[in-house]
Biopython code that builds the backbone (N, CA, C, O; Angstrom):
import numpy as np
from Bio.PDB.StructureBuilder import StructureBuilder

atoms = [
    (1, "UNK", "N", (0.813, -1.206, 0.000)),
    (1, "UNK", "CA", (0.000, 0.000, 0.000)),
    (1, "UNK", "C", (0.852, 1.264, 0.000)),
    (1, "UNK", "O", (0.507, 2.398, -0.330)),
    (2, "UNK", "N", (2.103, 0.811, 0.462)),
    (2, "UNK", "CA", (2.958, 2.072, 0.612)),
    (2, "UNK", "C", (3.318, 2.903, -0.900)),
    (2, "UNK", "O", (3.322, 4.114, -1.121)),
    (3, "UNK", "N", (3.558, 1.956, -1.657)),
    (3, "UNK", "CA", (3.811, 2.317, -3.576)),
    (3, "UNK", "C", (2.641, 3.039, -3.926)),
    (3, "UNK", "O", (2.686, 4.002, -4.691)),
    (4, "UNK", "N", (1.388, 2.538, -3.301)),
    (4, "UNK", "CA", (0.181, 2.926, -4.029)),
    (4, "UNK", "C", (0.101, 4.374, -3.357)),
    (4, "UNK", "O", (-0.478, 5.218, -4.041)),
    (5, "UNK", "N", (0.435, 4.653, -2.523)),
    (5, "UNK", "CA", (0.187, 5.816, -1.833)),
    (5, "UNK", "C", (1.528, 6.819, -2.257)),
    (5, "UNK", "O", (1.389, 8.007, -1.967)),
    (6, "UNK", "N", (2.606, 6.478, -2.818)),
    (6, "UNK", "CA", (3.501, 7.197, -3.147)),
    (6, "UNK", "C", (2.701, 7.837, -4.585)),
    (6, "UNK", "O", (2.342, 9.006, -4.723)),
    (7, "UNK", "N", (2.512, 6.506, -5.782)),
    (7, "UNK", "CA", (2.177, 7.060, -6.646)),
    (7, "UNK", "C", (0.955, 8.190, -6.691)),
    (7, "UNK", "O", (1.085, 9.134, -7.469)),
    (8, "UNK", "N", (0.044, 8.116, -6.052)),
    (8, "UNK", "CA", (-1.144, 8.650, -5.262)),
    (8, "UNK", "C", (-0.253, 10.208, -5.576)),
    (8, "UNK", "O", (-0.269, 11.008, -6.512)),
    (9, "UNK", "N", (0.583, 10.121, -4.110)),
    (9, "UNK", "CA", (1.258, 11.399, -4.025)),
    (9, "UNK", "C", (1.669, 12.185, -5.057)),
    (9, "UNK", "O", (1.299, 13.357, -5.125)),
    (10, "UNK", "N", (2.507, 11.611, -6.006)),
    (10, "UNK", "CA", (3.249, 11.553, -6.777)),
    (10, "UNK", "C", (1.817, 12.308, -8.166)),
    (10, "UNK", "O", (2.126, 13.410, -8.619)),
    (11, "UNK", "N", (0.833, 11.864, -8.550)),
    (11, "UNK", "CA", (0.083, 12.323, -9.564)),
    (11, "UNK", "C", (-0.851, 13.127, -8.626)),
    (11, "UNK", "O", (-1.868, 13.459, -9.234)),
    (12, "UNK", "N", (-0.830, 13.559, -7.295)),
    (12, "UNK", "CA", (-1.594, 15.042, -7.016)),
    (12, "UNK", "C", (-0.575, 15.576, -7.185)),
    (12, "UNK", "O", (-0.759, 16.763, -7.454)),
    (13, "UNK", "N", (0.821, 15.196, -7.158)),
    (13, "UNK", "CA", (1.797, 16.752, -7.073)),
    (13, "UNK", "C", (1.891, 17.217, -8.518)),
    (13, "UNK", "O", (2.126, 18.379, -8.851)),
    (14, "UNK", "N", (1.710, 16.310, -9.252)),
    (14, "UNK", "CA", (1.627, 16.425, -10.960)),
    (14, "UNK", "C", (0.280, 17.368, -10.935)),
    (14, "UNK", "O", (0.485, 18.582, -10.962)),
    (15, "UNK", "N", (-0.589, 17.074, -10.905)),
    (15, "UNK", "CA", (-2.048, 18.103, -10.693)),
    (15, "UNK", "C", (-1.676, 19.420, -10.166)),
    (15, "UNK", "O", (-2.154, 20.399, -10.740)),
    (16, "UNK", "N", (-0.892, 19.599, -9.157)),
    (16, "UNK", "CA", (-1.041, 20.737, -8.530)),
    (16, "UNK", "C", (-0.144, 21.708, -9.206)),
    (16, "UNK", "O", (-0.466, 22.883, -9.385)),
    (17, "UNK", "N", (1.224, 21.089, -9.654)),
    (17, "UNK", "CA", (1.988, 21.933, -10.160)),
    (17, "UNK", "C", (1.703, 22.533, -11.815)),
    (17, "UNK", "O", (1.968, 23.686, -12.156)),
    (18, "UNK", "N", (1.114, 21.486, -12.720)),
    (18, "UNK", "CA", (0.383, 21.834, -13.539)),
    (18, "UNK", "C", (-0.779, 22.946, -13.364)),
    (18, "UNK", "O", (-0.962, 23.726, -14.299)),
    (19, "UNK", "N", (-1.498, 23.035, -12.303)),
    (19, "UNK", "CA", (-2.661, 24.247, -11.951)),
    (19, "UNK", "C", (-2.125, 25.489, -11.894)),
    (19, "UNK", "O", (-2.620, 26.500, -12.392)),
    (20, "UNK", "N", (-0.635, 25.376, -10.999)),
    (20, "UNK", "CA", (0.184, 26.176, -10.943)),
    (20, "UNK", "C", (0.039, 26.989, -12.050)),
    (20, "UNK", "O", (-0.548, 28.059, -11.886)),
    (21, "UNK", "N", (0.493, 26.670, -13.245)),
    (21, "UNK", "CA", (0.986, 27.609, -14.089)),
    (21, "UNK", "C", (-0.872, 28.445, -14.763)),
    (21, "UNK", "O", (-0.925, 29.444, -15.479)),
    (22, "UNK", "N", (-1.836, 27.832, -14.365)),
    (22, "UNK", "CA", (-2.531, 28.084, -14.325)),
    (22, "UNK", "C", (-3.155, 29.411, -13.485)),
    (22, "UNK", "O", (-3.947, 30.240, -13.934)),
    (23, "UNK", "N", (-2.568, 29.365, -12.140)),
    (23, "UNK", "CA", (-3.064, 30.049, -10.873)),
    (23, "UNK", "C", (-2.432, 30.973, -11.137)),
    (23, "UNK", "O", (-2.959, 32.055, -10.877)),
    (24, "UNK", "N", (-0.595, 30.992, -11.963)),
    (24, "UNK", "CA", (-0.014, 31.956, -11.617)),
    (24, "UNK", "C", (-0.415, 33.086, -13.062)),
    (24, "UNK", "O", (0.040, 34.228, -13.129)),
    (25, "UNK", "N", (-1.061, 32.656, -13.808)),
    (25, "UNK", "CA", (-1.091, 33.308, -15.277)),
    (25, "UNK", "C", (-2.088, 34.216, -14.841)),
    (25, "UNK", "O", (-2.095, 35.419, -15.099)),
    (26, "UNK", "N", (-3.167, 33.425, -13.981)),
    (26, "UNK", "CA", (-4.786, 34.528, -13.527)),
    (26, "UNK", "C", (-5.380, 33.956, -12.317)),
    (26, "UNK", "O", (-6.302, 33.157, -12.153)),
    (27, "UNK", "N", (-4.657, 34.538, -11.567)),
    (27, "UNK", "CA", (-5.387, 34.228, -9.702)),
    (27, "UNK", "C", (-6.715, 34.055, -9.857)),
    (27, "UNK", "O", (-7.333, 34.855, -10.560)),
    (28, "UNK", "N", (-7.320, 33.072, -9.279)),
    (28, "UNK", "CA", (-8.868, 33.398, -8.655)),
    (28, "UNK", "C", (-9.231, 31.827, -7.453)),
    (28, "UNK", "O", (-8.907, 30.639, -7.454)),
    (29, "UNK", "N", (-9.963, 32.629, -6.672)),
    (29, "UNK", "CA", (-9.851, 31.852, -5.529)),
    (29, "UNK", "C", (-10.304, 30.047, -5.700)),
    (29, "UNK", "O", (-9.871, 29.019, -5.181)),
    (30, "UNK", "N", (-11.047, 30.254, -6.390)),
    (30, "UNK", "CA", (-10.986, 28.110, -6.662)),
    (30, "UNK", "C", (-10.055, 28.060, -7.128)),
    (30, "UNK", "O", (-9.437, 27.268, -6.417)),
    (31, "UNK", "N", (-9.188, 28.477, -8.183)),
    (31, "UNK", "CA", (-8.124, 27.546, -8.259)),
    (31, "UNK", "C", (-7.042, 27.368, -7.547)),
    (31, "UNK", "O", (-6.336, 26.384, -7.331)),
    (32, "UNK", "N", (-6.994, 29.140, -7.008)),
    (32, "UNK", "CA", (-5.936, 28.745, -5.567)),
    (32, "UNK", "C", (-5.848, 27.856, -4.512)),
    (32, "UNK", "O", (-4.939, 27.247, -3.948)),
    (33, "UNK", "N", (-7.570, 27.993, -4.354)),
    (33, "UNK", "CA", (-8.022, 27.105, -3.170)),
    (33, "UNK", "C", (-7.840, 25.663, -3.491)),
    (33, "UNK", "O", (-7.620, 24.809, -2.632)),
    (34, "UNK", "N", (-7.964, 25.384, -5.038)),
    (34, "UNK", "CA", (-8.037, 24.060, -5.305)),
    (34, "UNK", "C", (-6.566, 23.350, -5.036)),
    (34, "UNK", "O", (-6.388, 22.184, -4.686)),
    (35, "UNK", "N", (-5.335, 24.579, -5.347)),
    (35, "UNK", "CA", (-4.143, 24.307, -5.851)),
    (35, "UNK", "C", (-3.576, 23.477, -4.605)),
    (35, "UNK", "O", (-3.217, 22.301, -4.551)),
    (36, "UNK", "N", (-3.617, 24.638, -3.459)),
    (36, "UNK", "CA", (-3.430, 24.255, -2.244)),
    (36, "UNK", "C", (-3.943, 22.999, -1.783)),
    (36, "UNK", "O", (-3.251, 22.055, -1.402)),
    (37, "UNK", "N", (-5.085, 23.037, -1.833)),
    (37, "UNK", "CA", (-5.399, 21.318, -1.221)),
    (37, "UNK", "C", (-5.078, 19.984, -2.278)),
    (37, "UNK", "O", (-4.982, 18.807, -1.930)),
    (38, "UNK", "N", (-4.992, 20.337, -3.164)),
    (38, "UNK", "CA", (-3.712, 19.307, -3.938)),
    (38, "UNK", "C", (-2.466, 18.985, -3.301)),
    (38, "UNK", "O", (-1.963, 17.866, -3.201)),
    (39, "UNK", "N", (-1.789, 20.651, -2.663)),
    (39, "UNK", "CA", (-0.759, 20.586, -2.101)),
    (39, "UNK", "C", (-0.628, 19.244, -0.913)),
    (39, "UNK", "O", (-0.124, 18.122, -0.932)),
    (40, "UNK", "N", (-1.564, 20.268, 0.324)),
    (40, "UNK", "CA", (-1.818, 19.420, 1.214)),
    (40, "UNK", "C", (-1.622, 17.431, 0.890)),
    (40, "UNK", "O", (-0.823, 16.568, 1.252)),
    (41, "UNK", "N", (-2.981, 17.483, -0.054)),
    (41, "UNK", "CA", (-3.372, 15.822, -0.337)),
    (41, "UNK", "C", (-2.069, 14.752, -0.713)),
    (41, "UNK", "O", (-1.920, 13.623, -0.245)),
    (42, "UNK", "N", (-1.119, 15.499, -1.761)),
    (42, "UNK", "CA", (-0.250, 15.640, -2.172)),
    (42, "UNK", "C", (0.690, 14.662, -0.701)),
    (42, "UNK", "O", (0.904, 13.450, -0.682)),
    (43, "UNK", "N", (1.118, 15.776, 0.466)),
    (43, "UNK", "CA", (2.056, 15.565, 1.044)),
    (43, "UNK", "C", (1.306, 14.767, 2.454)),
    (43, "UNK", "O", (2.044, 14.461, 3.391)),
    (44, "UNK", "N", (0.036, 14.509, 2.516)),
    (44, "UNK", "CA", (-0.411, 13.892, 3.091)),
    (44, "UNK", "C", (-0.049, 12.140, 3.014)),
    (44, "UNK", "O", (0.146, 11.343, 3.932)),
    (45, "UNK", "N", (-0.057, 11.926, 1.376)),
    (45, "UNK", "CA", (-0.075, 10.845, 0.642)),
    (45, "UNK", "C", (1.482, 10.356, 0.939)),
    (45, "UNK", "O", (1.819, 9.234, 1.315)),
    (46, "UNK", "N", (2.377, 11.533, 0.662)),
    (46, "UNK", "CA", (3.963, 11.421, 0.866)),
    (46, "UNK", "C", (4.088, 10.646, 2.423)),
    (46, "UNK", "O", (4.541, 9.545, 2.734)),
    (47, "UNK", "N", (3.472, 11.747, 3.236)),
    (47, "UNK", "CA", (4.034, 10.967, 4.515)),
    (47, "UNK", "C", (3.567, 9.781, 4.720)),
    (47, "UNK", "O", (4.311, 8.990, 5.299)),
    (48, "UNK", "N", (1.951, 9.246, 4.224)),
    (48, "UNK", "CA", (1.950, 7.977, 4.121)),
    (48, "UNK", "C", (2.519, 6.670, 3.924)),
    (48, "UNK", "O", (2.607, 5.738, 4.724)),
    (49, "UNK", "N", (2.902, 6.761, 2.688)),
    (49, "UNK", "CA", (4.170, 6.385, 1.917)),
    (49, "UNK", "C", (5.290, 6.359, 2.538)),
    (49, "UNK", "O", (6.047, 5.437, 2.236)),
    (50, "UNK", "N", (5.713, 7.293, 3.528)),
    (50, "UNK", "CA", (7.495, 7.014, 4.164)),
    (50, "UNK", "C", (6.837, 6.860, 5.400)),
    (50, "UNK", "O", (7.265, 7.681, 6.212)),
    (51, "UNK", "N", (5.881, 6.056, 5.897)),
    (51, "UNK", "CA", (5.966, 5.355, 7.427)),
    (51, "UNK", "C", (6.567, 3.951, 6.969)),
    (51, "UNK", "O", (7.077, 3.278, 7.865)),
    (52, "UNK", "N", (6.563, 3.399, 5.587)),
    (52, "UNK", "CA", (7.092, 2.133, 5.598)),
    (52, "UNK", "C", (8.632, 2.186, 4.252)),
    (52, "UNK", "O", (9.589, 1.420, 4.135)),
    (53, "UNK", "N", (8.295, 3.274, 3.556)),
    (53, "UNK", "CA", (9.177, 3.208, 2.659)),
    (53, "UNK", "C", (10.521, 4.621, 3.200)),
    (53, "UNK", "O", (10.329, 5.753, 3.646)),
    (54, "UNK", "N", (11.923, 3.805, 2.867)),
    (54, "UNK", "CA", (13.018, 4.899, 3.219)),
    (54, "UNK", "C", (12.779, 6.090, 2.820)),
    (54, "UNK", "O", (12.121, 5.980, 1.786)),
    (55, "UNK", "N", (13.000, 7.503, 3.140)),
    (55, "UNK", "CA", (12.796, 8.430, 2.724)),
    (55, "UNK", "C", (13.743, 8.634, 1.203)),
    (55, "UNK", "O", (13.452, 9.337, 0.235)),
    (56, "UNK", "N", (15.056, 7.672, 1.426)),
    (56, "UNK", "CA", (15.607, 8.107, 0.450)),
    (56, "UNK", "C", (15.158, 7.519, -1.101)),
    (56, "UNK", "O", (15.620, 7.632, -2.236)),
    (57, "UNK", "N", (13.779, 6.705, -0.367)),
    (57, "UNK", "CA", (13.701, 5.799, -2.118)),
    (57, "UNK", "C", (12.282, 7.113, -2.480)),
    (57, "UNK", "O", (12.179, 7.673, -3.571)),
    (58, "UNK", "N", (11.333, 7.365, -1.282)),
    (58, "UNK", "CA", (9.988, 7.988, -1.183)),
    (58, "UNK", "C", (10.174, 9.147, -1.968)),
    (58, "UNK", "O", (9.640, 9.408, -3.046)),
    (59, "UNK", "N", (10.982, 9.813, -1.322)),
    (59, "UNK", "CA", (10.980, 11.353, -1.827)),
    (59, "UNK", "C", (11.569, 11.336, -3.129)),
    (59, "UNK", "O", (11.018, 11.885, -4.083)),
    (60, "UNK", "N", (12.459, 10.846, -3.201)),
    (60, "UNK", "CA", (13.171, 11.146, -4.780)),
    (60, "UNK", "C", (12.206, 10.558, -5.973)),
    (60, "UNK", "O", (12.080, 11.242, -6.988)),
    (61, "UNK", "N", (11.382, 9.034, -5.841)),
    (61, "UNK", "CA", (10.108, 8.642, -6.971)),
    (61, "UNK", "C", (8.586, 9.832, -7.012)),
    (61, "UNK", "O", (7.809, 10.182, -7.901)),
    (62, "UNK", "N", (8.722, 10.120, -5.672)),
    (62, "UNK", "CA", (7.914, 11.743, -5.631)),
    (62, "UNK", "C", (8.090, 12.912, -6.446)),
    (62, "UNK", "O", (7.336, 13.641, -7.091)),
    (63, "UNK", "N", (9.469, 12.856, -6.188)),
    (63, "UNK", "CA", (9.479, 13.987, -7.004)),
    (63, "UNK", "C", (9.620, 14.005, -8.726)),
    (63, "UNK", "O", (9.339, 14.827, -9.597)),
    (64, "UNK", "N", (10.262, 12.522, -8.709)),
    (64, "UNK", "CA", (10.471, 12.124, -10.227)),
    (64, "UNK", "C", (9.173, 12.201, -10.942)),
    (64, "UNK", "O", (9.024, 12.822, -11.994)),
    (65, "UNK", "N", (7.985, 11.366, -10.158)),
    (65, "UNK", "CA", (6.791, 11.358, -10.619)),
    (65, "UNK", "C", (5.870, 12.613, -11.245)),
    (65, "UNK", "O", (5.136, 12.742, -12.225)),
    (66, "UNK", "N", (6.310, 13.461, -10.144)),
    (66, "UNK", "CA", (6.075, 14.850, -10.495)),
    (66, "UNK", "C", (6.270, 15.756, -11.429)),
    (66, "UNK", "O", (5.435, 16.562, -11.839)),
    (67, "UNK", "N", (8.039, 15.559, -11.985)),
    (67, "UNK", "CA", (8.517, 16.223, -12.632)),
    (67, "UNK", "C", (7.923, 15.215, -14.036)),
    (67, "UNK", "O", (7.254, 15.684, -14.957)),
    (68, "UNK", "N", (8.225, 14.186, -13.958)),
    (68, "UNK", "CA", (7.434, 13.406, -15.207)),
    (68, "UNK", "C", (6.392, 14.159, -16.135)),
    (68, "UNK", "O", (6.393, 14.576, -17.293)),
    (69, "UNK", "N", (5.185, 14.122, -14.691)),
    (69, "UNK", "CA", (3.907, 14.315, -15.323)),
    (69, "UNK", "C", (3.627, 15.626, -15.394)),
    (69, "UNK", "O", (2.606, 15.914, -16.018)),
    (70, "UNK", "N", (4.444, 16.760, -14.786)),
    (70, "UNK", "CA", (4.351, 17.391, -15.034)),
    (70, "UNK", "C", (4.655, 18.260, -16.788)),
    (70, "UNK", "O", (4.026, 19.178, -17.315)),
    (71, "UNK", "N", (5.910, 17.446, -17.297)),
    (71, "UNK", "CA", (6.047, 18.015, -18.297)),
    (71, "UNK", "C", (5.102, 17.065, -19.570)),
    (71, "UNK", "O", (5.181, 17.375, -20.759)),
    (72, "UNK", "N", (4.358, 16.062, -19.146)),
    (72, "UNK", "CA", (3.926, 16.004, -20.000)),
    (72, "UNK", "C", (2.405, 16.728, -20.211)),
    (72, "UNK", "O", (1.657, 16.849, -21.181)),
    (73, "UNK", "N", (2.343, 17.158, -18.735)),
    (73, "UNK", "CA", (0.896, 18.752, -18.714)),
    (73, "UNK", "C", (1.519, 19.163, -19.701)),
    (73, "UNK", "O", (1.402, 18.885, -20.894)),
    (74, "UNK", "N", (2.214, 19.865, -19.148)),
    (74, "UNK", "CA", (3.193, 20.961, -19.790)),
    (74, "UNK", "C", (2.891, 21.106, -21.727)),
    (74, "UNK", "O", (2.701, 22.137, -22.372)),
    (75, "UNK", "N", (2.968, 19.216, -22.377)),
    (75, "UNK", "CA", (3.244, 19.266, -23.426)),
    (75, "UNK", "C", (1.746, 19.271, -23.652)),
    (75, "UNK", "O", (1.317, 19.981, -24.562)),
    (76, "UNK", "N", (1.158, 18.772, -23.142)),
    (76, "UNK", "CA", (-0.573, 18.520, -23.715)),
    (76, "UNK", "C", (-1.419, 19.606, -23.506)),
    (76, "UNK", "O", (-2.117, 19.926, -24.468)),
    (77, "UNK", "N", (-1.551, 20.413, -22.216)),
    (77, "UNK", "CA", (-2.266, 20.950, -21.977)),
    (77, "UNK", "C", (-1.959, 22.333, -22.494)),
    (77, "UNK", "O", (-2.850, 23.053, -22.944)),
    (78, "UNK", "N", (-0.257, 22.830, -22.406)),
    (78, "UNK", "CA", (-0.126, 24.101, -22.586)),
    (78, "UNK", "C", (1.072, 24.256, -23.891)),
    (78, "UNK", "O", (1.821, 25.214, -24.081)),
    (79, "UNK", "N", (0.984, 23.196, -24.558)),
    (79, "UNK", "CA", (1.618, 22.804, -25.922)),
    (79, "UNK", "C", (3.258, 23.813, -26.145)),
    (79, "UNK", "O", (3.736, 24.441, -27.089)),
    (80, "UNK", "N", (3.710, 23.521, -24.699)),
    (80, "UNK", "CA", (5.233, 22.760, -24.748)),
    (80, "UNK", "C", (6.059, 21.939, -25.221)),
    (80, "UNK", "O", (5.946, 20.755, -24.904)),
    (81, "UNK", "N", (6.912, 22.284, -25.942)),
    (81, "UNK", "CA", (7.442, 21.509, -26.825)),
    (81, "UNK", "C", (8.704, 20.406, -25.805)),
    (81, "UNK", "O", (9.528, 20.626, -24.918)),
    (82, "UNK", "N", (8.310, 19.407, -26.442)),
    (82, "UNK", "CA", (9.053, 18.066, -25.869)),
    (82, "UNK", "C", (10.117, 17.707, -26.843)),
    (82, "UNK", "O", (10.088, 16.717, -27.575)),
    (83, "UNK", "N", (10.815, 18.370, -26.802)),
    (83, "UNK", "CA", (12.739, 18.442, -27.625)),
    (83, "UNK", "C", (13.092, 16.787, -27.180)),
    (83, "UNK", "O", (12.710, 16.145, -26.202)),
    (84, "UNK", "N", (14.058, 16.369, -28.424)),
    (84, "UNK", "CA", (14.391, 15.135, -27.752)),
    (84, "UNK", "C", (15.453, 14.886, -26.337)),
    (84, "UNK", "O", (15.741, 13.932, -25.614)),
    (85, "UNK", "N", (15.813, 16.305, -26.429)),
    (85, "UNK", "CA", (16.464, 16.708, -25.194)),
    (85, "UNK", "C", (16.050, 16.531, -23.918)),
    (85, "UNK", "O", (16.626, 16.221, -22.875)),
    (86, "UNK", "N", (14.436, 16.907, -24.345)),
    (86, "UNK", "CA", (13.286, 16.577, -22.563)),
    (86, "UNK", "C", (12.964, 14.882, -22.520)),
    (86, "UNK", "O", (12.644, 14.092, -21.632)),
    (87, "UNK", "N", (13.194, 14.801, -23.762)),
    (87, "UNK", "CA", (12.658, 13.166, -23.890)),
    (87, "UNK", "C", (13.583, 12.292, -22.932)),
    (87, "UNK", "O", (13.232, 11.522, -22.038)),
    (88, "UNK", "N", (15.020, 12.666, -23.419)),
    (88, "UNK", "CA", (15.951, 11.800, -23.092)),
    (88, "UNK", "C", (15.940, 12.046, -21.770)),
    (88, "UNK", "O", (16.320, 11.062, -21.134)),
    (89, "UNK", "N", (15.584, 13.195, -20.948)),
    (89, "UNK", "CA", (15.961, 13.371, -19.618)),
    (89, "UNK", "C", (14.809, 12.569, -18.630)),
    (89, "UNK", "O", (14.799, 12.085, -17.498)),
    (90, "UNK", "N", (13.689, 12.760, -19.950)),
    (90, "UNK", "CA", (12.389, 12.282, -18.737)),
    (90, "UNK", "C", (12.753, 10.572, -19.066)),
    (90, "UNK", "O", (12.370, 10.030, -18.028)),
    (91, "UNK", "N", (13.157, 9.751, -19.749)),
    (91, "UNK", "CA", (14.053, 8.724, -19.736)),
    (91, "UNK", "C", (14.716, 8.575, -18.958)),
    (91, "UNK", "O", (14.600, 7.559, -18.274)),
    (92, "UNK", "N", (15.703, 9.496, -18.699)),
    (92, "UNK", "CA", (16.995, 9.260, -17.359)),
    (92, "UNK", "C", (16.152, 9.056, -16.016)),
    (92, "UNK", "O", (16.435, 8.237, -15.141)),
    (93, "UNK", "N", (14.931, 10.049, -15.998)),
    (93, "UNK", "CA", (14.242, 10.315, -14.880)),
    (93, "UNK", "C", (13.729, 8.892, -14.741)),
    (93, "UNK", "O", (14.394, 8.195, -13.974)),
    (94, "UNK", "N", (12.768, 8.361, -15.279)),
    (94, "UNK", "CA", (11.897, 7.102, -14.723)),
    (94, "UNK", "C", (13.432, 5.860, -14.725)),
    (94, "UNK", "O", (13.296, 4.988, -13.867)),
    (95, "UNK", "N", (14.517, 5.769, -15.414)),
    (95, "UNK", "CA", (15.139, 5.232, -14.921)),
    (95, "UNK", "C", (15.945, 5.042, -14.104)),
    (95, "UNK", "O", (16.362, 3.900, -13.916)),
    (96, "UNK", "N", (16.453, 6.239, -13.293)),
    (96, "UNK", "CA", (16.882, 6.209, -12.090)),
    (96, "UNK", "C", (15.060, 6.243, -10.804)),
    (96, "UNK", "O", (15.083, 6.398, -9.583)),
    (97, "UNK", "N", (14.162, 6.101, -11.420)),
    (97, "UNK", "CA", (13.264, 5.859, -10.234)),
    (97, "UNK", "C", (12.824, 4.256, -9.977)),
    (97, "UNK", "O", (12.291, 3.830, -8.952)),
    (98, "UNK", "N", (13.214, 3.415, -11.266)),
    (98, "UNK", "CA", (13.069, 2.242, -11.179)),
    (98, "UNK", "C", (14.268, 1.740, -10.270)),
    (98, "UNK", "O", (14.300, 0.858, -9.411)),
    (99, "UNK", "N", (15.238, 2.597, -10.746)),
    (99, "UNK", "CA", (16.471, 2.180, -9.910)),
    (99, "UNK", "C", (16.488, 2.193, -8.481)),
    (99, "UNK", "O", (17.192, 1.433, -7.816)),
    (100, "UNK", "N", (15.806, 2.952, -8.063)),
    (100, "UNK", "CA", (15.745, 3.154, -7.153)),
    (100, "UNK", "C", (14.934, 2.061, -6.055)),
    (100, "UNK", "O", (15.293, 1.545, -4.997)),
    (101, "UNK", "N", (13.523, 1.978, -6.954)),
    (101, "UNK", "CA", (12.890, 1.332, -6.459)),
    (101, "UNK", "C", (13.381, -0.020, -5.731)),
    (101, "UNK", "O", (13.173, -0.592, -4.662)),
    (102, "UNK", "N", (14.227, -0.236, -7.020)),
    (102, "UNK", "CA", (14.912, -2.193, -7.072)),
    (102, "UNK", "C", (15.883, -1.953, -6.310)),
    (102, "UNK", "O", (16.391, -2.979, -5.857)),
    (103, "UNK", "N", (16.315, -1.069, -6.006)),
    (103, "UNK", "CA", (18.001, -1.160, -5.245)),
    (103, "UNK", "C", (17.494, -1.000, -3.577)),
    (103, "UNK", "O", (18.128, -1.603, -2.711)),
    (104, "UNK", "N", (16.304, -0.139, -3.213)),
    (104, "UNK", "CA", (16.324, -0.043, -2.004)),
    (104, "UNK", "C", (15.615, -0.604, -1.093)),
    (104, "UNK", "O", (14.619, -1.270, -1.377)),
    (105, "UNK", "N", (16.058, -0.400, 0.212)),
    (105, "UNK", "CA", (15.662, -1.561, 1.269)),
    (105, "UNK", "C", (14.375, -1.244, 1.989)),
    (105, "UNK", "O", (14.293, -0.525, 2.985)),
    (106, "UNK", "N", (13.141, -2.004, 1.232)),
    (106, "UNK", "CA", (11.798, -1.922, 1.357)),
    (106, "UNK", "C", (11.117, -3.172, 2.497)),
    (106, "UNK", "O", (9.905, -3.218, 2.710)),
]
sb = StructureBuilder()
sb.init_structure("model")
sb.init_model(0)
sb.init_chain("A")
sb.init_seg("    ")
for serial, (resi, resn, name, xyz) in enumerate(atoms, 1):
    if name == "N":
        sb.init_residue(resn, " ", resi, " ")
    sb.init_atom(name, np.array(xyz, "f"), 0.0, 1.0, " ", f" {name:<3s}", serial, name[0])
structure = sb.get_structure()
């Protein structure tokens, strides 16, 4: 349950930071309000997740997850261009999170 609750974490922080660029282009109070309790849900889910998993495997697939899905908002929603440059990195990214996964002491 601990994975399920990372990934959990991991695609509200993708939601929230994606709204982000949203909130920051034209304030208005639902989406702030919304942004924030993403936040919250977000790191609620995190600490879930590291009562059984090391912090050092938790936080870093958190944030990978994040940065992931975030750029692929990024490419869909706000038609960001995905260079093979972002490709290759968001590559490096999920493979040092697999790495991670398999290497650490769960």
């Amino acid at each position: 349950m601990a994975w399920l609750a990372l990934v959990v974490a991991g695609l509200l922080e993708t939601a929230w930071a994606g709204l982000l660029k949203t909130v920051a282009a034209k304030p208005a109070p639902g989406p702030v309000l919304l942004t924030a309790a993403l936040i919250v849900a977000s790191m609620v889910a995190l600490a879930w997740a590291m009562r059984s998993l090391p912090v050092g495997i938790a936080y870093p697939v958190w944030t990978g997850i994040g940065s992931v899905g975030t750029v692929v908002i990024g490419a869909l929603i706000y038609g960001e261009a995905l260079t093979s440059m972002t490709l290759a990195g968001l590559a490096f990214l999920i493979l040092g999170m697999v790495l991670l996964g398999l290497g650490g002491s769960h």
